[in-house]
C-alpha positions in Angstrom: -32.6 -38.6 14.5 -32.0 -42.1 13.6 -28.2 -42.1 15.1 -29.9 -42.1 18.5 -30.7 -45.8 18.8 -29.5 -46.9 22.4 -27.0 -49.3 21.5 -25.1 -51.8 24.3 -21.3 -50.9 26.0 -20.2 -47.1 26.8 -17.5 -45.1 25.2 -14.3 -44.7 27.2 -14.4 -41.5 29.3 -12.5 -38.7 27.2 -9.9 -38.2 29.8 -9.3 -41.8 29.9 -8.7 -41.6 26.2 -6.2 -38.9 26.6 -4.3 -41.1 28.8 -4.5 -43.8 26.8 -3.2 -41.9 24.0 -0.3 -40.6 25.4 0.5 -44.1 27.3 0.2 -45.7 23.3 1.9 -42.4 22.1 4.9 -42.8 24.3 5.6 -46.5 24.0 5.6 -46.0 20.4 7.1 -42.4 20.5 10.4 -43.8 18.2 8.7 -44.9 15.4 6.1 -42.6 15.2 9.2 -40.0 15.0 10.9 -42.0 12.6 7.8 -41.6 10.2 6.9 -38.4 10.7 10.5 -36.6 10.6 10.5 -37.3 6.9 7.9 -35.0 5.5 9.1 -32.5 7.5 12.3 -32.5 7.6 11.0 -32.6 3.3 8.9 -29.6 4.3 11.9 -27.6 5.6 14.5 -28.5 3.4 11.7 -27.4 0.1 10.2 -24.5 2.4 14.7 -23.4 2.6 14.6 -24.1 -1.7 11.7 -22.0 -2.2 12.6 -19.1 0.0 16.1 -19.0 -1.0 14.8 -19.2 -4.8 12.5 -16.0 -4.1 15.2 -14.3 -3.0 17.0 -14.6 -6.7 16.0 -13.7 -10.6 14.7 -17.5 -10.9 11.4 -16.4 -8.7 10.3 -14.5 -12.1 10.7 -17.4 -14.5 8.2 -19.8 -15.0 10.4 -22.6 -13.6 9.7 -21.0 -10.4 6.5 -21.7 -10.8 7.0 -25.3 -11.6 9.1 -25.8 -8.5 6.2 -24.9 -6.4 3.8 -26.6 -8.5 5.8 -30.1 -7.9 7.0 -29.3 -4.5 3.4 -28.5 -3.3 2.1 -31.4 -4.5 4.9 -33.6 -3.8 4.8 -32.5 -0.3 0.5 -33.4 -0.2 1.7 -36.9 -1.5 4.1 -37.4 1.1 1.8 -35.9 3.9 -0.9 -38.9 2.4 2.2 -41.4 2.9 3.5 -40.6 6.2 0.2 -40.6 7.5 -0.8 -43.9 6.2 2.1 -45.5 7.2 1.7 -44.4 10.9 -1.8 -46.1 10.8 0.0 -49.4 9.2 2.9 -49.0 12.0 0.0 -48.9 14.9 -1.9 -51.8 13.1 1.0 -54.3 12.4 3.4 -53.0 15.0 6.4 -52.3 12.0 9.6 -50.2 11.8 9.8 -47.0 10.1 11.0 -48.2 6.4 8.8 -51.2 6.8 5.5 -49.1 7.5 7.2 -47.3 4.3 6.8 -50.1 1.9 3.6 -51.8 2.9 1.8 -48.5 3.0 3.3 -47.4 -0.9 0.8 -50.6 -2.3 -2.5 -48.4 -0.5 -1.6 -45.3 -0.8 -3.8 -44.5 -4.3 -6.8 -45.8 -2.7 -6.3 -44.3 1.1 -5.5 -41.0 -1.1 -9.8 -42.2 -2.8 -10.8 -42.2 0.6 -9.3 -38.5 2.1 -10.6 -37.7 -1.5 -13.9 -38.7 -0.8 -14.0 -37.4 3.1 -12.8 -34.2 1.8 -14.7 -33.0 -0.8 -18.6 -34.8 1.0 -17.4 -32.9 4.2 -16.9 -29.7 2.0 -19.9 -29.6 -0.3 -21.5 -29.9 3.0 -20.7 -27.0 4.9 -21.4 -25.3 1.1 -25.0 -26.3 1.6 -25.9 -25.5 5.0 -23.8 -25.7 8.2 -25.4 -28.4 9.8 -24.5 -30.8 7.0 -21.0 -30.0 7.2 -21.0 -30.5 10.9 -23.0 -34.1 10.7 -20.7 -35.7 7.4 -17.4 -34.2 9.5 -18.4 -36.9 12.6 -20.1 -39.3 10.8 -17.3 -39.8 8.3 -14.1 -38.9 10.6 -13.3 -42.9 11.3 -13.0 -43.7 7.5 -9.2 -43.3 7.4 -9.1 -46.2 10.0 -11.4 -48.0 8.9 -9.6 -48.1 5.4 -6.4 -49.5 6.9 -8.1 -51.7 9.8 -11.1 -53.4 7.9 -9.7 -53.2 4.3 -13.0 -51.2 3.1 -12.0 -48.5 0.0 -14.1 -45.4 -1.5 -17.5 -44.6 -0.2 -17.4 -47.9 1.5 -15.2 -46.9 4.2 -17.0 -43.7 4.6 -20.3 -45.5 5.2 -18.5 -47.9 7.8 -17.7 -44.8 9.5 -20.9 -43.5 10.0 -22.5 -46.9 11.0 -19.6 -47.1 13.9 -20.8 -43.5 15.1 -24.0 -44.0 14.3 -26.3 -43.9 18.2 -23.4 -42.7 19.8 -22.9 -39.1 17.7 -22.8 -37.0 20.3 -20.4 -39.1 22.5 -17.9 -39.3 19.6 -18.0 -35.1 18.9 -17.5 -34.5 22.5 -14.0 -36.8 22.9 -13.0 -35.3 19.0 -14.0 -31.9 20.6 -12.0 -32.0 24.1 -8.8 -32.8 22.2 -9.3 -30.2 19.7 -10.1 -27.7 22.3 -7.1 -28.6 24.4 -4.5 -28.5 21.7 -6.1 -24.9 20.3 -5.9 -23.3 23.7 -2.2 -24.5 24.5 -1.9 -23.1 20.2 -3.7 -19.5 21.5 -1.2 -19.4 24.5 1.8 -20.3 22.2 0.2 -17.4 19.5 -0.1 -14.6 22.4 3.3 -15.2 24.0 4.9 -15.1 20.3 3.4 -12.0 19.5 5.3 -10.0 22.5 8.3 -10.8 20.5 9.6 -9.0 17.6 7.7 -9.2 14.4 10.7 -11.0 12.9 11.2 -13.3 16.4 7.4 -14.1 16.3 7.5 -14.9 12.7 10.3 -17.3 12.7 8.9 -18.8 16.0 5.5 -19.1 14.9 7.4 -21.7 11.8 8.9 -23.1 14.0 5.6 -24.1 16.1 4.3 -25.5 12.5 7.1 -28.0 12.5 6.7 -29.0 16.0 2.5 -29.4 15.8 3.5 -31.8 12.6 6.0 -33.5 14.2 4.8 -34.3 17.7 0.7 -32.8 17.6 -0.6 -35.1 14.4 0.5 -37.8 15.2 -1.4 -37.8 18.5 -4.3 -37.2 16.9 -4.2 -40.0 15.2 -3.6 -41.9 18.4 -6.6 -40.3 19.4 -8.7 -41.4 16.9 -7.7 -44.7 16.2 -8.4 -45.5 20.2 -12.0 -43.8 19.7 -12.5 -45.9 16.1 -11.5 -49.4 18.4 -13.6 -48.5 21.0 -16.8 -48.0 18.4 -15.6 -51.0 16.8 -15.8 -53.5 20.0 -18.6 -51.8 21.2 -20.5 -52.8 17.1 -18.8 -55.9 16.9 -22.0 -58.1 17.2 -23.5 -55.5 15.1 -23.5 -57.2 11.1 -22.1 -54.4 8.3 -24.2 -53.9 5.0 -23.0 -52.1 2.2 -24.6 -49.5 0.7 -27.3 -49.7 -1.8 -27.5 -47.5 -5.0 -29.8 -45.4 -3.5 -27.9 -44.4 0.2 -24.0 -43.6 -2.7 -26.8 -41.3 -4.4 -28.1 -39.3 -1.5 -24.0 -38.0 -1.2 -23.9 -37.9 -4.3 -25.2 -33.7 -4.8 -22.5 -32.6 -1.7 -19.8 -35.0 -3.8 -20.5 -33.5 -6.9 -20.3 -29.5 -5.3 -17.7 -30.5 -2.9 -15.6 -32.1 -5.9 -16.5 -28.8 -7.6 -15.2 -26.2 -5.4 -12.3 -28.6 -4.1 -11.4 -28.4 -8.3 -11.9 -24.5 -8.3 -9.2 -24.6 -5.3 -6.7 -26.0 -7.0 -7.5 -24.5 -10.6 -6.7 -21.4 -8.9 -3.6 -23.0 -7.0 -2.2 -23.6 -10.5 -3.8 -20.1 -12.6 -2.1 -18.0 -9.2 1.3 -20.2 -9.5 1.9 -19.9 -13.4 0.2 -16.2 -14.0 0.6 -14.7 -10.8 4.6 -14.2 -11.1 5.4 -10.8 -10.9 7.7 -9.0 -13.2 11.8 -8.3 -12.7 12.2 -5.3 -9.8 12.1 -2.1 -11.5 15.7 -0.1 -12.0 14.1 3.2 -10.7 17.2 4.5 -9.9 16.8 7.5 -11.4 13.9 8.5 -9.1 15.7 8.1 -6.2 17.0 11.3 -3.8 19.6 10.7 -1.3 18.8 12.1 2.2 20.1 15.5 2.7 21.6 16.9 6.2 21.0 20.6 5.9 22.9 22.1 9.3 20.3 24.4 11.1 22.2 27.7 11.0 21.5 27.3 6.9 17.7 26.5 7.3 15.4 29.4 6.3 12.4 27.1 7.2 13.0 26.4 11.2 13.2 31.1 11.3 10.2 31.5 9.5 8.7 29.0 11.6 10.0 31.4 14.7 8.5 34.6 12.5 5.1 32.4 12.2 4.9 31.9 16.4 5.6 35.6 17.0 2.8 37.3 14.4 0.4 40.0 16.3 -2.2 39.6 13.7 -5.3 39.8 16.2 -7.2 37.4 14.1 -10.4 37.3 15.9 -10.4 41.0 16.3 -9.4 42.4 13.0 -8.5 39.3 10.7 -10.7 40.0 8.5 -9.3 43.4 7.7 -5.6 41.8 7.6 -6.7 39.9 4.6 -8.7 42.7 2.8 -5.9 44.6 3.3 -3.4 42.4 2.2 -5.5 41.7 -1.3 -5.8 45.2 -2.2 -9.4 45.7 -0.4 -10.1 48.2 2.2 -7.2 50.1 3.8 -6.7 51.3 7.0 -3.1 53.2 7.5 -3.5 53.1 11.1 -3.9 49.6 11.6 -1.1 49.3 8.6 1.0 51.0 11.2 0.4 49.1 14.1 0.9 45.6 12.1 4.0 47.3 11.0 5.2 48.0 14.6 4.1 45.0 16.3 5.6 42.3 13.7 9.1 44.1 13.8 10.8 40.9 15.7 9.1 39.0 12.1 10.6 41.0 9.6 13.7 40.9 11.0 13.5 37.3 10.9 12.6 36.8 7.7 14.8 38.9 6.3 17.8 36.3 8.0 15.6 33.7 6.4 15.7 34.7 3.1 19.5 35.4 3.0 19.6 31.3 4.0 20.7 29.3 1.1 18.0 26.4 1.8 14.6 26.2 3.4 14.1 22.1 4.0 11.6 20.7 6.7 13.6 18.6 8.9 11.4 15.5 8.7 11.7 15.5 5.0 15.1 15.3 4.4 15.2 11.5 4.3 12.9 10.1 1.4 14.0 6.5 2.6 11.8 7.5 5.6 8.7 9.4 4.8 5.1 7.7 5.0 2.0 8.7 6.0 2.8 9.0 9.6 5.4 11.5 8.8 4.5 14.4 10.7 3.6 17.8 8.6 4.0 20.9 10.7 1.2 23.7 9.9 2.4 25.8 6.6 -0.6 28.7 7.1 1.9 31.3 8.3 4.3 31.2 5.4 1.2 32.7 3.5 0.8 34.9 6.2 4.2 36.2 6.2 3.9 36.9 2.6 0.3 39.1 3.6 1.7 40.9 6.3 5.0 41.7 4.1 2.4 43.1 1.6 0.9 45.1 4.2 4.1 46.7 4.7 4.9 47.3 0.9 1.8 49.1 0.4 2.3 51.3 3.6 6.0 52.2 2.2 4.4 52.9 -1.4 1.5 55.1 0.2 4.6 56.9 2.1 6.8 57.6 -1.0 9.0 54.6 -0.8 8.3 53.1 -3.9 12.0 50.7 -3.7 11.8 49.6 -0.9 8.2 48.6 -1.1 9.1 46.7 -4.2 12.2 44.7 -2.8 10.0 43.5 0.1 7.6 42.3 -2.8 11.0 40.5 -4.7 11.9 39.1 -1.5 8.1 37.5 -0.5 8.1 36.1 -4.4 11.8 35.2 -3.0 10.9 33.3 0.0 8.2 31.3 -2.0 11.1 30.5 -4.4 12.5 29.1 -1.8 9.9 27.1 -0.5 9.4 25.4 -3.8 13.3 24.4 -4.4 13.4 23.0 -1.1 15.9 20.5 -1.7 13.5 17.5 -0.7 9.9 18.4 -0.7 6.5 17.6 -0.2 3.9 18.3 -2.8 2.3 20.5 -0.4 5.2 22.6 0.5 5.2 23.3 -3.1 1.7 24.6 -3.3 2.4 26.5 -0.2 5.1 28.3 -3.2 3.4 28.7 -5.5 0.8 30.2 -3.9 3.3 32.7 -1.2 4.6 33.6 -5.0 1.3 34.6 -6.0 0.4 36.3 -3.1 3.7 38.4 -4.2 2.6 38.9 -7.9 -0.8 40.3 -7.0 1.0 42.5 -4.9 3.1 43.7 -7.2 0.5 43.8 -10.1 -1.6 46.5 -7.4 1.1 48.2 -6.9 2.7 48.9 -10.7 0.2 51.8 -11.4 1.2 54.1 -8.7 4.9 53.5 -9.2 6.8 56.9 -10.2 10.1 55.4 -10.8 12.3 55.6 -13.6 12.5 53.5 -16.8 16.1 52.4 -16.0 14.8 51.3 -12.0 11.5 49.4 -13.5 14.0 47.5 -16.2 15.9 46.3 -12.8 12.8 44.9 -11.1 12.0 43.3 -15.0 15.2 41.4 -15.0 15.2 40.5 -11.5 11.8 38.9 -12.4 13.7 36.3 -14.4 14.9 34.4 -11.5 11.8 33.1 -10.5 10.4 31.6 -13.7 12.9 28.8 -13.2 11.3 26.4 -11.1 11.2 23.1 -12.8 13.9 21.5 -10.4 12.2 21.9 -7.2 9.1 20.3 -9.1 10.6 17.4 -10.2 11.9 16.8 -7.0 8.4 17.0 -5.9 7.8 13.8 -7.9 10.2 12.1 -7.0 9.3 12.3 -3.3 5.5 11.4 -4.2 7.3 9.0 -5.4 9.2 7.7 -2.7 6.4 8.3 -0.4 4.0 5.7 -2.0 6.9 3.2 -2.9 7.7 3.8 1.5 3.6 3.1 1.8 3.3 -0.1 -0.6 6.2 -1.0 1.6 4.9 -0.9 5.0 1.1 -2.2 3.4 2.5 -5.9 3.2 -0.5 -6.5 1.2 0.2 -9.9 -0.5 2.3 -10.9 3.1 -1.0 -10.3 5.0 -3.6 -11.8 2.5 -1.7 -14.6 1.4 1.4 -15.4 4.0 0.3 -15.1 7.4 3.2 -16.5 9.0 4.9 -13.8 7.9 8.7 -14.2 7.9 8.6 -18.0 6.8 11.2 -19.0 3.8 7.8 -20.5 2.0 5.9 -17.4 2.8 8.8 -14.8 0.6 8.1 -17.8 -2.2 4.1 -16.7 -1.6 4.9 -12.8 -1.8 5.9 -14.2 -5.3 3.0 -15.8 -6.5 -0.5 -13.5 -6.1 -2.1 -12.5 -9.7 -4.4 -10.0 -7.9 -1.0 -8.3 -6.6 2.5 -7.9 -8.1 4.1 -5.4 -6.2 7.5 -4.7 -9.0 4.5 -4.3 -11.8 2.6 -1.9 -9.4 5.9 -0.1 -8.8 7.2 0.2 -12.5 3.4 1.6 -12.9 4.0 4.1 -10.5 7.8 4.8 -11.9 6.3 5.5 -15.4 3.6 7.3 -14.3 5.9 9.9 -12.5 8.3 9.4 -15.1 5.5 10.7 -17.7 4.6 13.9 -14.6 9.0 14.4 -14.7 9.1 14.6 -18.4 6.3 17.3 -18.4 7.8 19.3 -15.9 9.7 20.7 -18.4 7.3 21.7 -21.1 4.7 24.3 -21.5 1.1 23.5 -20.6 0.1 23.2 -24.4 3.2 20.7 -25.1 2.1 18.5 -22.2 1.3 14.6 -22.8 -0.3 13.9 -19.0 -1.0 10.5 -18.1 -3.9 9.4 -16.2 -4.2 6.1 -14.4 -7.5 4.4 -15.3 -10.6 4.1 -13.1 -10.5 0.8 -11.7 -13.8 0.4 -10.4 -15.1 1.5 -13.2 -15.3 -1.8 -14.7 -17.5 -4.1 -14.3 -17.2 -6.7 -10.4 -16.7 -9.7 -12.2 -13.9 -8.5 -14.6 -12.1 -6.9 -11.9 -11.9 -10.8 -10.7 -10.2 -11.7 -13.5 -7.9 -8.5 -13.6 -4.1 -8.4 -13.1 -3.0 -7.1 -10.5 -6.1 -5.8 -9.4 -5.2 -5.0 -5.9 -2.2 -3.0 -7.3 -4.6 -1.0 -10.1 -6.5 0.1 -7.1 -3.4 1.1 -4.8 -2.8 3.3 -8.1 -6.3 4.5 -7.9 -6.4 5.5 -4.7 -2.5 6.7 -4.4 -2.8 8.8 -7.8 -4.0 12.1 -7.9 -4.6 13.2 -11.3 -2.1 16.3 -11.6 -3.6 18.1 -14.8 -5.0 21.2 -12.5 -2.0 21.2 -10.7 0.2 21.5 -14.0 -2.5 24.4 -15.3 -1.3 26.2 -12.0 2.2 26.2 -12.0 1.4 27.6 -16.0 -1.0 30.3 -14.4 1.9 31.5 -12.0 4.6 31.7 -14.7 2.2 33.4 -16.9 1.6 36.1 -14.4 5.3 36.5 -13.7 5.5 37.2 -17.3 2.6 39.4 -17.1 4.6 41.6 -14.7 7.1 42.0 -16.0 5.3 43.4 -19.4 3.2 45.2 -17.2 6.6 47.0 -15.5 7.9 47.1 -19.3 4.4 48.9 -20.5 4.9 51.3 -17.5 8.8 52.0 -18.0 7.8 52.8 -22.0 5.0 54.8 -20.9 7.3 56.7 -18.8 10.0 57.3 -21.1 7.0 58.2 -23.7 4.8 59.6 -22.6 2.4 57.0 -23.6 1.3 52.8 -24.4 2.8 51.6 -26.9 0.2 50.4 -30.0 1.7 46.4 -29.9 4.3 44.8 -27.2 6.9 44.3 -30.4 7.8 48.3 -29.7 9.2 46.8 -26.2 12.1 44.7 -27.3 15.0 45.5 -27.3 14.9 48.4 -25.1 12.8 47.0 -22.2 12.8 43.5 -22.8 15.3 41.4 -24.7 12.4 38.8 -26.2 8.7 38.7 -25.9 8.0 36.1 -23.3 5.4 33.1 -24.7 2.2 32.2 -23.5 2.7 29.0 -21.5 -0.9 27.8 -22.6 -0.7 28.5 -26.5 3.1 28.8 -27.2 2.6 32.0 -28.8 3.6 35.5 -27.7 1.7 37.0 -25.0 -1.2 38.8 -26.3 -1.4 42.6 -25.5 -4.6 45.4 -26.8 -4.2 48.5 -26.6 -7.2 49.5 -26.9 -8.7 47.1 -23.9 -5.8 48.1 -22.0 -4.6 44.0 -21.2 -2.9 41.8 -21.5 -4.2 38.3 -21.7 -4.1 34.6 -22.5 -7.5 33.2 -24.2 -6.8 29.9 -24.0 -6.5 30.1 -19.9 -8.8 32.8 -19.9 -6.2 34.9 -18.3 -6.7 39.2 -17.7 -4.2 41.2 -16.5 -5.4 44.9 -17.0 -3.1 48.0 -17.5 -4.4 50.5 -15.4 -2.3 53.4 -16.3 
């Protein structure tokens, strides 16, 4: 490499420079103050503006966005100043306002030079590392040789690299030591911040900003102006050409990329500040559940979780039976009587559950709270509870007790009742319902055939049926809880603090949670609102009346749209937070159907006692056995009934309940 040329007289000793430094730094320590207090103390007060503006309606308007658009920029400008009149203060030896004025005639072409510096430097490291590394030393001295030898543009630049040039290596070691020394004494400061509070660490780590602009720049330019005076006497003899055509060309390619992505920065400084405003919070107030306090001698859920502990199942042993026997498979009355006899400690506890007015797990009662680390205690035993209690209910019919067999069944489809108006739920604890309530209803479907009871006992059971088709409050507390559980998430995620505010709790860094097109966390949120919204509204309709709403596939699209989508970041937080709820929905329509389906079956069987035979169409059932004709949930039409297939069914949901007597 050419830059190796022996050339006459050593480079002062990097410790020795550091010394000299601070001895120039110290004497001087006043004015270099003086000049530096200003932008920061500007920096402050428009970092105190901004955040306090963020905090208000004014953050969503677009003169927000021309507040930080001139304050930014502003701030760069006075940054350039401050800087160039430290260099004038250290070459003519002035006062603080002085260094002020005679710097203000320079500043457009010393802000050329920084220009220049910057964007060669950039579209270096763009091409290839080395180049990056080679125009950062070769062309760090052009700021002093701007202000110290007059030259302007790519002038100064070249007058840099002649200074280093044969003594490169020299010149990155003392520009290395000082770098290294003030990030090891920053890594020190970092790790001892962050043993404080998040909030404590935040504010300090602002604080350590001010300080490094305050006290640490200005050293380094101390630094650098002693190394530029030291190449400078040691070149002195040395004449200076300009450069030719040909050397401004071979920059010319970094330049021109440099200049290009340096303009891509700053287009997207401006697109981000002006469209990347996020909307006015979302009123979602009437989403929001209180937190509930439900006192533990009223808690059905904390007994059945004592019933669950004490089951003598013998699942390795005979499980398999337990469930065959529970479904209406294979039956076995000894071992019937022996799950009978062991679980008596269970029944009795559930049947002080279900005369509880609330089953509520205790971790859920606050939705301000819940999250993905809230913990979710096992819910397999609740189903269990419901399969030994049919267990039971069979044994009782096969023994001649038909009532009591079928008030254990109302009371399982009673406890599942339960489980899904638990006053603030998970979605899962609602499933677990549902399907405890189905458990019930198969149960009782089984069992109907072999019932002997009179017409008046089966109307009983029919109306008692009713009060478990009413179920769409516990859903739509449901939603609301997803709800509250993803807003709780997008919450704790801090996803525009993390990408774009690292200093987290800064007053300019709340400003920056403002401005980030690819996230906007109220247009996320109202997103979310409307989608559960659209999942409350349908709560209350049939399936064949529902309007679901699906969030689209982000990632669908194509990689370079999604760059240029709103709120991207937010669409795929929606992608991955929203389950699509349609076969969820066909569910809860399938267990009201078959409660329905019961309760003709019971009114089929109370006329066919009373008759002697079916009757030829459902119609000859109301008014004596049923007061209306229930409606298929899937079609909104009267259940369909044949005769001469002996069912009842639903073809839409492709539905079959047989009547086998």
């Amino acid at each position: 490499m050419s830059d190796q040329v022996p050339i006459s007289g050593e480079l002062t000793p990097a410790a020795r420079l550091l010394k000299q430094s601070w001895v120039f730094y110290r004497a001087r320590v006043k004015i270099i103050l003086g000049i530096m207090i200003i932008p920061v103390l500007f920096v402050v007060l428009s970092n105190l503006l901004t955040g306090f503006l963020a905090l208000s309606d004014i953050s969503y308007s677009f003169w927000f966005s021309v507040i930080i658009v001139f304050t930014s920029f502003f701030i760069l400008l006075l940054w350039f100043w401050a800087a160039l009149s430290l260099l004038c203060s250290f070459k003519e030896n002035t006062g603080v306002i002085q260094s002020y004025k005679k710097s203000f005639q320079k500043l457009a072409p010393y802000i050329l030079v920084c220009l220049l510096f910057f964007i060669i430097i950039m579209g270096g490291w763009m091409f290839f590392f080395i180049f990056g590394f080679l125009f950062s030393v070769w062309f760090g001295l052009a700021v002093f040789v701007f202000v110290f030898e007059g030259k302007k543009g790519f002038s100064a630049l070249y007058r840099s690299k002649q200074l280093v040039s044969g003594r490169f290596w020299g010149v990155f070691w003392r520009f290395f030591v000082l770098n290294f020394i003030a990030g090891i004494l920053l890594f020190f400061i970092g790790v001892s911040a962050g043993l404080l509070s998040y909030f404590v660490a935040a504010e300090l780590g602002t604080f350590i900003v001010y300080l490094v602009n305050l006290f640490v720049l200005p050293f380094l330019l101390v630094y650098g102006l002693l190394i530029y005076k030291n190449l400078a006497e040691i070149k002195s003899g040395e004449p200076y050409t300009e450069p030719g055509k040909s050397t401004r060309l071979k920059y010319a390619l970094p330049a021109l990329l440099g200049a290009f992505i340096t303009g891509l920065l700053v287009v997207f400084f401006l697109f981000n500040t002006f469209w990347g405003r996020d909307i006015y919070p979302v009123d979602d107030s009437d989403l929001l559940l209180t937190k509930v306090e439900i006192p533990e001698e009223e808690n059905a859920f904390l007994l059945l979780v004592r019933a669950g502990e004490k089951m003598e199942i013998k699942y390795e042993e005979r499980g398999n039976l337990f469930y065959e026997m529970a479904e209406g498979g294979s039956w076995d009355s000894e071992f019937a009587r022996e799950l009978i006899e062991d679980n008596e400690e269970v029944f009795e506890l559930f049947e002080q559950a279900i005369r509880l007015p609330y089953f509520q797990i205790p971790e859920f009662q606050d939705p301000g709270t819940i999250g993905p680390e809230t913990p979710l205690p096992g819910l397999r035993f609740f189903r269990d509870i419901a399969r030994l209690n049919l267990v039971k209910a069979n044994y009782l019919l096969l023994e001649g007790e038909e009532q009591e067999a079928l008030d254990l069944v109302i009371k399982t489809l009673k406890m599942g009742q339960m489980i899904e108006d638990m006053p603030r739920p998970a979605l899962i604890t609602y499933l677990v319902g549902l399907a405890v309530k189905e458990i019930g209803l198969q149960g009782l479907q089984r069992m109907i055939p072999d019932l002997n009871l009179s017409a008046e006992v089966l109307k009983d059971y029919i109306i008692e049926l009713d009060q478990f088709k009413e179920n769409e409050q516990g859903l739509i507390r449901v939603w609301k809880m997803e709800y509250a559980f993803i807003t709780n998430t997008m919450g704790n995620l801090n996803i525009a603090e993390g990408l774009f505010a690292p200093d987290g709790g800064s007053s300019f860094s709340a400003a920056a949670n403002k401005l980030n097109y690819f996230y906007k966390p109220n247009k996320t949120k109202k997103e979310f609102a409307e989608y559960f919204r659209n999942h409350i509204d349908n709560t209350e309709k049939d399936c064949y009346q529902m309007e679901l709403v699906e969030p689209e596939i982000l990632f669908r699209r194509h990689p370079i749209k999604i760059l240029f989508t709103e709120n991207a970041l937010g669409e795929l937080l929606q992608e991955i937070m929203m389950v699509s709820f349609g076969g969820f929905f066909d569910q809860k329509c399938s267990k009201d159907f078959s409660i329905m389906a019961n309760q003709l079956l019971l009114a089929l069987k109370a006329f066919q006692t009373e008759n002697g035979n079916l009757p030829a169409s459902l119609d000859e059932l109301v008014p004596q056995y049923l007061s209306e004709l229930p409606i298929d949930p899937f079609e909104g039409k009267p259940i369909l009934y044949s005769l001469e297939e002996k069912m009842i069914y639903s073809p839409e949901a492709g539905l079959v309940f047989p009547v086998e007597f």
